[in-house]
C-alpha positions, 0 to 999 in steps of 0.5 A, a space after each residue: 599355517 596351510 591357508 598362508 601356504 595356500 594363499 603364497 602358492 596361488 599368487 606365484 603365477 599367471 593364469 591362463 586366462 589372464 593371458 588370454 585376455 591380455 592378448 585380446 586387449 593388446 590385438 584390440 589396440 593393435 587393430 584401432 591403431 591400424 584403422 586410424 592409420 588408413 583414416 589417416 592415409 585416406 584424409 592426407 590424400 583427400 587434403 593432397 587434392 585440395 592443394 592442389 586444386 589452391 595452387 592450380 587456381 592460384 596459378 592460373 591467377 598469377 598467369 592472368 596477372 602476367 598477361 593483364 593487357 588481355 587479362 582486362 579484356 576478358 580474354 581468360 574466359 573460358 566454358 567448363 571444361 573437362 579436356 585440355 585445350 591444344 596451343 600452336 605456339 609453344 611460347 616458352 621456347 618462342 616469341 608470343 603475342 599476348 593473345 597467344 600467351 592467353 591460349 598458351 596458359 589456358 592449354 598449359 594451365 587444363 594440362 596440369 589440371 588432368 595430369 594433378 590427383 584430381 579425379 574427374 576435374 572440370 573447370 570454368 573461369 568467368 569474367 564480371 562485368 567488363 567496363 572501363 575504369 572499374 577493375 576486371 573480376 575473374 572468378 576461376 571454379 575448379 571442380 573435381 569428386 572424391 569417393 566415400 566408402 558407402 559402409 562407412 559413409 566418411 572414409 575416402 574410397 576408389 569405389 563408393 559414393 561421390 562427393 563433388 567438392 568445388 573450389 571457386 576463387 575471385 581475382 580481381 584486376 586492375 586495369 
């Protein structure tokens, strides 16, 4: 009968150390649950910057498409850049010209490129082959660098390693 009373007294309560451990295995989960999180902060920003860089090209796209006439010309064509261009005439609140709407889409298209979350963005578009009765081919590449923590070699970073990632897309117009 005293074993009986022995083995009922031990299971009335919680050790010490069954505590302990069950604090570790709680804070353990706790800190996994905080590092996926700032992983997941970190590759939304990451997928910010690709957005944005798609819709800045689809953009300048549309413009080109707008302006066709000096669009099959190969008017768009500029070299890479990494500044904005300056534009004299404002043609949202005045009458342009389509060669002046050329100058006022690329200035206004280079501002909106700095002013994204792109870091270090360059830019370039290039015109195919220009001929008459062929379709005019542009082909826009955005280019911009997102930093890699070094220790961790995948987390995205304000310091570290530079990945360069390069968008490059195709329009092709009809003359």
């Amino acid at each position: 009968m005293t074993t009986l009373h022995r083995l009922k007294h031990r299971e009335g309560g919680v050790s010490l150390i069954e505590v302990l451990v069950a604090m570790v295995l709680i804070a353990l989960a706790m800190f996994s649950a905080i590092a996926l999180q700032v992983y997941a902060l970190r590759m939304a920003a990451s997928s910010t910057s690709r957005s944005q860089a798609i819709n800045l090209s689809a953009e300048i796209a549309e413009r080109m498409e707008a302006n066709v006439g000096q669009a099959i010309k190969g008017a768009y064509a500029t070299p890479t850049a990494s500044t904005a261009s300056l534009v004299a005439t404002d043609c949202s609140i005045s009458a342009c010209t389509p060669a002046d709407l050329v100058a006022y889409d690329l200035a206004l298209w280079s501002q909106k490129i700095l002013k994204s979350s792109l870091t270090s963005p360059t830019w370039t578009i290039t015109v195919g082959t220009l001929a008459a009765n062929t379709p005019t081919s542009y082909t826009i590449v955005l280019t911009w660098l997102e930093r890699r923590d070094s220790a961790q070699n995948t987390n995205y970073a304000a310091t570290g390693t530079a990945d360069t990632l390069t968008l490059t897309t195709t329009k092709v117009l009809a003359q």
